[in-house]
C-alpha positions in Angstrom: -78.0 -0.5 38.6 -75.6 -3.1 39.5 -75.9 -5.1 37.0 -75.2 -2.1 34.5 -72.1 -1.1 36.6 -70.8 -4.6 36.4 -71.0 -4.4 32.4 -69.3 -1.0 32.7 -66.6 -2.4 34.3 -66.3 -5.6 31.6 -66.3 -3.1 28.9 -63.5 -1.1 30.5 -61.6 -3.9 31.7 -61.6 -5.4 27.9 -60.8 -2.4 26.4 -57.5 -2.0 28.4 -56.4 -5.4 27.5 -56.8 -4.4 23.9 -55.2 -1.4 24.4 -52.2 -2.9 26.1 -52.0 -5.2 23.6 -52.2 -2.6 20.6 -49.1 -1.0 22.5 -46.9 -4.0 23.3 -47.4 -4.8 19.3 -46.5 -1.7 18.3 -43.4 -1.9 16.1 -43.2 2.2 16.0 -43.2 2.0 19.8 -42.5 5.7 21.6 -40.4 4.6 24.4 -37.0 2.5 22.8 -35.3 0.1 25.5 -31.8 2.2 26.6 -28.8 0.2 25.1 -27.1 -1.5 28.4 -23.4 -2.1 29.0 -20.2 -1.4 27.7 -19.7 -0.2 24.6 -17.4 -2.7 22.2 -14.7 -1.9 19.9 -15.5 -3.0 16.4 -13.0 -1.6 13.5 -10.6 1.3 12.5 -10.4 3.3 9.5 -8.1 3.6 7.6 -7.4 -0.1 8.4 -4.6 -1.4 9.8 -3.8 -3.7 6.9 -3.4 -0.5 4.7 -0.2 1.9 5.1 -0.5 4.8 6.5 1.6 8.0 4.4 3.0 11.3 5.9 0.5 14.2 6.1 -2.7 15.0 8.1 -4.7 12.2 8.8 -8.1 12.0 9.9 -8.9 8.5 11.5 -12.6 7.1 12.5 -12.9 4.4 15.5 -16.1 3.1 15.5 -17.8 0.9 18.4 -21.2 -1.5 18.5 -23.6 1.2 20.2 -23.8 5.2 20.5 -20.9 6.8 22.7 -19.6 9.7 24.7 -16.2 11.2 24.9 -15.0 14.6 26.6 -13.5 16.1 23.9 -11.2 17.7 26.6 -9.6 14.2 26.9 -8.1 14.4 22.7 -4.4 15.3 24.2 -4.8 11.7 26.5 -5.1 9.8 22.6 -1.8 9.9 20.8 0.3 8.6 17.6 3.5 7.8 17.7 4.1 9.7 20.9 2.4 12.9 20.4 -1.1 13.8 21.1 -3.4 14.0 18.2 -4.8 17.4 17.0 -8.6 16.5 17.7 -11.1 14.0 18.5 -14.7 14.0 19.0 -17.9 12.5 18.8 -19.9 13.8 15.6 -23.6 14.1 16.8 -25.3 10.8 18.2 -22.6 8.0 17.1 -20.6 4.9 17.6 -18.0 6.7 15.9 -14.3 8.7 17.6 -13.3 11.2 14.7 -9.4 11.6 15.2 -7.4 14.2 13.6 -3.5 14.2 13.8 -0.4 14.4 11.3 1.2 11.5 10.8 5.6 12.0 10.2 7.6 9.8 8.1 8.1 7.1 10.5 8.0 3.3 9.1 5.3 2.2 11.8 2.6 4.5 13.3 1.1 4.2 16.9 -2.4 5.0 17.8 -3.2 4.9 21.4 -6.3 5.5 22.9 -6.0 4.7 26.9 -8.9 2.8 28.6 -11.4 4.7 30.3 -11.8 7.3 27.8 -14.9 5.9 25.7 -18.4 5.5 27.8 -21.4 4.1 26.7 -25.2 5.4 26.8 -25.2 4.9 30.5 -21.8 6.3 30.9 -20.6 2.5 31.5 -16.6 3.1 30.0 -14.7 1.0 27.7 -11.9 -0.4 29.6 -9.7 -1.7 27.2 -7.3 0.4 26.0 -7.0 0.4 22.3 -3.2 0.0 20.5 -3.2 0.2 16.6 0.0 -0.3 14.2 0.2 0.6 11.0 3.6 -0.5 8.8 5.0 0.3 5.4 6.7 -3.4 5.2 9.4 -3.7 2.7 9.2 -4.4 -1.0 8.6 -7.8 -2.0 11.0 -9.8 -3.9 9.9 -10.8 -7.3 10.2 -9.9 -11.3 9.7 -6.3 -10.5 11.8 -5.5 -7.8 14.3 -7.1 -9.7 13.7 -5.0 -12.8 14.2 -2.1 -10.4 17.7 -3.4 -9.1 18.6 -4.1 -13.2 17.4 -0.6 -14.6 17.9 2.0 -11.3 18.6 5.2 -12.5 19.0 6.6 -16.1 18.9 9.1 -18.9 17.0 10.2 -21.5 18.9 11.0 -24.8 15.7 14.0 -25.7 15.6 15.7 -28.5 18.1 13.9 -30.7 15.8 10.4 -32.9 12.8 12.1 -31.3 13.5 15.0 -33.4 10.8 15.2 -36.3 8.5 16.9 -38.2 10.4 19.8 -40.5 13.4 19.4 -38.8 13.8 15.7 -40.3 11.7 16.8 -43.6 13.8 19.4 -44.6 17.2 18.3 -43.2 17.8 20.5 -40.6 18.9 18.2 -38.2 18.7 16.8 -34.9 16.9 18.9 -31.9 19.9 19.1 -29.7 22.4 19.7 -32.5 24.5 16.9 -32.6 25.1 14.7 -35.7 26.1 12.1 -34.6 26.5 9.8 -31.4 29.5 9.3 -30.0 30.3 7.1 -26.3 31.3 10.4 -24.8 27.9 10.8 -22.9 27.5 7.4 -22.0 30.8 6.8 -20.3 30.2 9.5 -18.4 26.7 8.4 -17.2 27.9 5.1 -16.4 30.7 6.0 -14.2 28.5 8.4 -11.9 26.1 5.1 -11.6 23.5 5.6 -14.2 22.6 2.0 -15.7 19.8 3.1 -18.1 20.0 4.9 -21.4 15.9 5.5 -22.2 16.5 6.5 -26.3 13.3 8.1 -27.8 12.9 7.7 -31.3 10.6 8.8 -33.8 10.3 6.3 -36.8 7.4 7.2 -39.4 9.1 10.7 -40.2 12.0 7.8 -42.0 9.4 5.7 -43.7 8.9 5.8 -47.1 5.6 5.6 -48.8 5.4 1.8 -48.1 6.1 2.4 -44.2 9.5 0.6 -44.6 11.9 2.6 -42.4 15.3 4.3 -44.0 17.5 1.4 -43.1 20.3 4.0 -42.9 18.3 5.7 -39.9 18.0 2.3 -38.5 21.3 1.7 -38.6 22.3 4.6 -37.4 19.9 4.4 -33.8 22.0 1.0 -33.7 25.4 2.4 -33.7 23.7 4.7 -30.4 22.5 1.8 -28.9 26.0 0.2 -29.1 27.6 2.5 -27.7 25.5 2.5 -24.6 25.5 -1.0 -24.3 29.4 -1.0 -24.6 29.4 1.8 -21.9 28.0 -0.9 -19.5 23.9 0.6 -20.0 20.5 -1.2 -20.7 19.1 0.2 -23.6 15.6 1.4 -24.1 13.5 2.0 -27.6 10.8 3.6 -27.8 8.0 4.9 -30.6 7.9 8.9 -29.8 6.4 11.5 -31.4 5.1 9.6 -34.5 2.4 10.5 -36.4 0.1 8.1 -34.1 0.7 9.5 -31.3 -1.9 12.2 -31.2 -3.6 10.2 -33.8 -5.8 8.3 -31.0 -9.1 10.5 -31.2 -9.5 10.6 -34.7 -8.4 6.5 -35.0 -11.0 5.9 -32.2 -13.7 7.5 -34.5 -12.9 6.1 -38.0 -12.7 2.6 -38.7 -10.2 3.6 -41.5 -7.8 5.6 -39.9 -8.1 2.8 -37.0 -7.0 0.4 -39.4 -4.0 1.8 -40.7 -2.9 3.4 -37.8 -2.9 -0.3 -36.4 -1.5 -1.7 -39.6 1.4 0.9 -39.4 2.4 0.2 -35.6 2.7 -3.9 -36.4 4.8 -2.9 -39.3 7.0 -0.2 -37.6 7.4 -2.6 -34.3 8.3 -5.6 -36.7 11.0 -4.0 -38.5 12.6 -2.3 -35.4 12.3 -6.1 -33.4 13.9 -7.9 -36.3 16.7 -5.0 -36.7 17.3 -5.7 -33.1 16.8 -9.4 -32.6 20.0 -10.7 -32.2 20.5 -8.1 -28.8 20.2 -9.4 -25.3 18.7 -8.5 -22.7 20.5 -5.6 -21.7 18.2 -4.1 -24.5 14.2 -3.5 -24.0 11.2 -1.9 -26.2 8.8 0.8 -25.1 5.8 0.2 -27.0 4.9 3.8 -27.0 5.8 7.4 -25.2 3.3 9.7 -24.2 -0.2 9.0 -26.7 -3.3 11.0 -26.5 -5.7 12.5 -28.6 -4.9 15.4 -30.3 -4.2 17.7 -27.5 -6.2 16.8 -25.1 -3.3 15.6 -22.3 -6.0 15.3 -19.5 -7.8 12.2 -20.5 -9.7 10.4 -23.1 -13.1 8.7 -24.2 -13.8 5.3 -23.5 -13.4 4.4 -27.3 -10.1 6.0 -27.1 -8.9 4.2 -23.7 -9.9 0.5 -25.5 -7.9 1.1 -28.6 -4.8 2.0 -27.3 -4.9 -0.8 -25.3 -5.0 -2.5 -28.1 -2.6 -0.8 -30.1 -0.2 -2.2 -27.1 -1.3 -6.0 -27.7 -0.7 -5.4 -31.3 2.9 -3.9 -30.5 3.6 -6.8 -28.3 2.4 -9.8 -30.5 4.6 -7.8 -33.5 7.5 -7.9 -31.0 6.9 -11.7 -30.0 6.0 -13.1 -33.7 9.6 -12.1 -34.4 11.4 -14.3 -32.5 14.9 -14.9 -31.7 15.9 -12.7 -28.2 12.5 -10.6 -28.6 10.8 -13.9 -27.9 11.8 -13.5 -24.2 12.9 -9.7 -24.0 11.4 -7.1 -21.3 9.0 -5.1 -23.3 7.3 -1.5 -21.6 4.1 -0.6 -22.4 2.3 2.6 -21.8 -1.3 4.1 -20.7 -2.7 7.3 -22.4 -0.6 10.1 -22.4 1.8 8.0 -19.7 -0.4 10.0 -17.0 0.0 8.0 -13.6 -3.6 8.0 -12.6 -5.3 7.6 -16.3 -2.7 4.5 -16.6 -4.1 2.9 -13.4 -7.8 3.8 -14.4 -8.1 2.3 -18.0 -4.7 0.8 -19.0 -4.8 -3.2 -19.6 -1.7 -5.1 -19.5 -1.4 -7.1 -23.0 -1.5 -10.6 -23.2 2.5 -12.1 -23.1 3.7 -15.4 -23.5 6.6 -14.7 -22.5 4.9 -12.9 -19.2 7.7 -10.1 -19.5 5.5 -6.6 -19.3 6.6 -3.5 -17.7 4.4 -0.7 -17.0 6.1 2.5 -18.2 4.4 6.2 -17.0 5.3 9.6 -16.7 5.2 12.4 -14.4 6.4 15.7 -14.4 4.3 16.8 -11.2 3.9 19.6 -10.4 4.0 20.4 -14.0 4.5 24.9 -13.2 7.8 24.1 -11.2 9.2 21.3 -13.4 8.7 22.6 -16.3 7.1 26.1 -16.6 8.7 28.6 -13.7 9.3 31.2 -15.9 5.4 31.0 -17.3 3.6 30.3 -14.0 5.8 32.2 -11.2 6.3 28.9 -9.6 9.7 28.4 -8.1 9.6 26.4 -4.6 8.5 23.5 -3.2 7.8 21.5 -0.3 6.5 22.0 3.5 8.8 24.7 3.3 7.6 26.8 0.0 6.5 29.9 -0.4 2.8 29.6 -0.9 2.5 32.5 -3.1 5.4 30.6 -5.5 3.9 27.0 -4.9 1.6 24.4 -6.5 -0.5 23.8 -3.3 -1.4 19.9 -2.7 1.4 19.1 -4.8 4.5 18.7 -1.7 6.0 15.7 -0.4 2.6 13.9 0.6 1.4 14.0 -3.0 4.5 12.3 -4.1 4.8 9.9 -1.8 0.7 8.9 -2.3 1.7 9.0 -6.1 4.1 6.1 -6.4 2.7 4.1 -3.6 -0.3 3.7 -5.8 1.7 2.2 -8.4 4.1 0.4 -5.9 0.4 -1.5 -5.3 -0.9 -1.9 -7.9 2.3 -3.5 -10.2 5.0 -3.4 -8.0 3.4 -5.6 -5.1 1.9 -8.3 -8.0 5.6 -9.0 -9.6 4.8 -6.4 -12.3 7.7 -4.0 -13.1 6.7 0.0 -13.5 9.1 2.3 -14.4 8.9 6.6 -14.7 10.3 6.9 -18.3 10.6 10.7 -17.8 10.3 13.0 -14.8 12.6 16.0 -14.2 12.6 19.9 -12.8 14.7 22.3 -15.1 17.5 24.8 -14.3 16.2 27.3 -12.3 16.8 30.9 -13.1 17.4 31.7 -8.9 19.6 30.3 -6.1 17.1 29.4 -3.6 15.1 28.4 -6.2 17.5 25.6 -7.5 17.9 25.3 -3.7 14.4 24.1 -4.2 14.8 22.2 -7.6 17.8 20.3 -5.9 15.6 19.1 -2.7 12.7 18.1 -5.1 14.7 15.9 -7.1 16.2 13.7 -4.5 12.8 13.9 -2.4 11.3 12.5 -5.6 13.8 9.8 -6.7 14.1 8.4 -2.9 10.2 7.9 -2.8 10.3 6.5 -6.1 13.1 4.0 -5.2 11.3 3.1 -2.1 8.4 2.5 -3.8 10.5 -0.1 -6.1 10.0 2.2 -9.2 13.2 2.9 -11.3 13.1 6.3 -13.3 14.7 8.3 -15.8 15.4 11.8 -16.0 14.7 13.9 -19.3 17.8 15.8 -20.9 17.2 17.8 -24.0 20.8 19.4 -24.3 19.4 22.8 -23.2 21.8 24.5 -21.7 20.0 27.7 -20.3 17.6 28.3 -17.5 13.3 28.8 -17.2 11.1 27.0 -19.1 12.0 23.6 -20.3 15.6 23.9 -19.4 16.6 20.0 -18.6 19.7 20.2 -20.2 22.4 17.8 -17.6 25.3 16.9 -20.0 26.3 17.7 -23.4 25.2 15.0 -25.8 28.0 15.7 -28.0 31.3 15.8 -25.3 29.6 14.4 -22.2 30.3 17.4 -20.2 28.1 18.7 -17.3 26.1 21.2 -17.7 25.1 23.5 -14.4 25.3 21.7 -11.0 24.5 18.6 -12.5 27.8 17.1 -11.3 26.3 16.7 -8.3 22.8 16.5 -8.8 23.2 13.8 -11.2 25.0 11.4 -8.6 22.8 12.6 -5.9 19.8 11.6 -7.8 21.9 8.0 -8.8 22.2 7.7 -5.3 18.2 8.5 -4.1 17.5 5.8 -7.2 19.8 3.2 -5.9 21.2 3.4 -2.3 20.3 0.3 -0.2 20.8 1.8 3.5 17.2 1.5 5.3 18.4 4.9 7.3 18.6 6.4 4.1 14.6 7.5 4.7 12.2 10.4 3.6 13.2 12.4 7.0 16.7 12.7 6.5 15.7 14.3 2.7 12.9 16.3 5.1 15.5 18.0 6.7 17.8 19.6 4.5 15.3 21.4 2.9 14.9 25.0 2.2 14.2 27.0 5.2 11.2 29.0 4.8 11.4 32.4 4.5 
């Protein structure tokens, strides 16, 4: 009987020792060892490297282990000042979700005070936590001087870009003037202006052999000219040619690609050996605004990769001619010159002479710039009605607009410019109240972003829907309140006072109603 106990008790005895050993080598363990200590600050999002724009902002401070914070404590965190809007603890996290708006200020200041973030065993983080974020100033380099050469300008719309029947059948230019005379052009330059963008559309002048009408030719020369002489750069572009909405069906057909291609090295070779002799106060524009068919909103792949290039082969027509276009500035566009399908799929050409600029468009938000009458649109801002609004389209969306292209060619010495932006005659007071704000809003953000622009005029003299008529092309006269506009936007485009900032724009807004 002993002797049986005394195995009972060996049996036992082993089997706890393989029990305690199955447990202390279990990886899938029930009991997990508490995290101890502190917990540790680890990184910030957005980062601190990155500028930070006006507008809501939500920001994430994440630590090394699991914490707790008394969401009663979110008015003890503050930016700039002021305490943030929210902050809490999503679930079981290392993460502090912050919520607050951030102004127009240069620098922003988060502050989180010590004391405020505990870890599992309610051990607090005493540090207190101080992040900066800075918009530092443009760098100095080929684009920023581009910006100080080109600042604000014109576009001469709806005279050479006139085509189709009106040129076929003789009926003359769009904005019904004959010819050019320096009227407009003095009067631009002595407001400030020192651009003249002048669209032209070439294949509607070709003959059957694509040689353009060397009287046409001449005649876009005696234009150019008389800017020049006015004290203007000069800028010549492709526009409305039978290419430009050509891109689908060239991206499809090896034939059409072919003499599509053929016909842009030919075009760009006669118009760079007309112009050869000019200096530098004269640049090219590879193309305006191509697509495919109508389809504004993007393209195929295929489509993307032949435009591109359909640019090299513009620039390398440009180049192989010699003389001043060996060295001269040349602009070259994405599809449809959309801001954000440019900095998707566009690829800068291949230049010897490493003299690119990036030309894009933007008429945003396309229902008050260009369609109130259609869409009912007719303010805008933090101060808009929202019934008469494009919502996400205000000052933040601007701002967030340019800055992307202030980064990605402005920053890396690569000049950008807006070839066309602009917001027609209004057909109500507070509503060019409206028009008026938007305008300088938009040209200061676009100068501080080191982006020069140029506003579309098509000689319309009325109100509504594509009214961006500013002075007569035939007397140089102003149209509307473009006498002050004009050097207000000149001004936005060129002035060099740091104080001169998105608040003090901010302020004279519209009041809401």
């Amino acid at each position: 009987m002993i002797m049986e106990l005394k195995n009972m008790i060996n049996t036992l005895s082993v089997a706890a020792v393989a029990l305690l050993a199955t447990a202390c080598n279990d990886t899938d363990a029930q009991y997990d060892i508490p995290e101890v200590g502190a917990p540790q600050f680890v990184s910030a999002t957005p980062a601190t490297s990155e500028p930070l724009f006006f507008g809501e902002q939500t920001f994430t401070v994440t630590f090394d282990k699991n914490i707790g914070f008394a969401t009663a404590n979110a008015s003890k965190i503050t930016l700039n000042g002021t305490p943030v809007k929210q902050a809490l603890v999503l679930g079981a996290a290392p993460t502090l979700t912050i919520n607050a708006d951030v102004d127009f200020k240069k620098t922003q200041n988060l502050v989180i005070p010590a004391g405020l973030i505990v870890g599992p065993q309610g051990i607090p983080y005493t540090e207190e936590i101080n992040l900066t974020w800075s918009i530092g100033n443009l760098p100095s380099n080929d684009a920023t001087a581009i910006t100080q050469k080109l600042g604000w300008g014109w576009n001469l719309g709806n005279h050479f870009d006139t085509s189709g029947d009106a040129i076929k059948n003789g009926w003359g230019y769009w904005d019904g003037v004959d010819r050019m005379t320096a009227a407009p052009f003095q009067t631009l330059a002595a407001v400030g202006a020192k651009t003249l963008r002048l669209p032209v559309t070439w294949t509607d002048h070709m003959d059957e052999g694509n040689v353009i009408n060397p009287d046409y030719l001449n005649e876009v020369a005696a234009a150019v000219d008389l800017a020049i002489g006015a004290g203007l750069n000069v800028i010549i572009n492709t526009h409305h040619d039978s290419f430009e909405t050509d891109l689908g069906n060239a991206a499809n057909d090896a034939n059409v690609a072919k003499a599509d291609s053929a016909l842009i090295a030919s075009l760009w070779t006669q118009v760079a050996t007309r112009f050869a002799s000019y200096g530098d106060q004269l640049i090219f524009e590879t193309f305006n605004e191509v697509h495919a068919g109508d389809n504004w909103g993007g393209g195929s792949d295929a489509e993307y990769a032949l435009l591109n290039q359909w640019n090299q082969y513009a620039v390398n027509a440009i180049r192989a001619t010699g003389a001043g276009n060996a060295n001269r500035w040349i602009a070259v566009a994405g599809y449809a010159a959309n801001i954000d399908l440019t900095l998707d799929h566009f690829v800068l050409p291949n230049d010897p002479a490493n003299r690119l600029i990036v030309a894009v468009h933007s008429y945003d938000p396309y229902n008050f710039c260009l369609a109130p009458e259609t869409s009912g649109v007719s303010s805008w801002g933090h101060n808009a009605d929202p019934a008469h609004s494009v919502a996400g389209a205000n000052e933040e969306y601007v701002i967030k607009q340019l800055y992307k292209l202030r980064t990605a060619y402005i920053e890396k010495g690569i000049p950008c410019y807006l070839g066309e932006y602009g917001c027609v005659w209004q057909t109500t007071g507070r509503a060019n109240a409206f028009r008026k704000y938007y305008l300088e809003f938009f040209c200061r953000a676009a100068y501080l972003a080191g982006i020069p622009m140029f506003i579309w005029d098509n000689n319309a003299t009325g109100s509504g829907n594509e009214a961006n008529g500013y002075l007569s092309h035939a007397t140089g006269e102003w149209y509307n309140d473009a006498e002050t506009v004009v050097p207000m936007m000149v001004k936005a485009c060129t002035n060099t006072d740091d104080s001169y900032w998105f608040d003090t724009i901010w302020n004279n807004s519209p009041a809401a109603e």
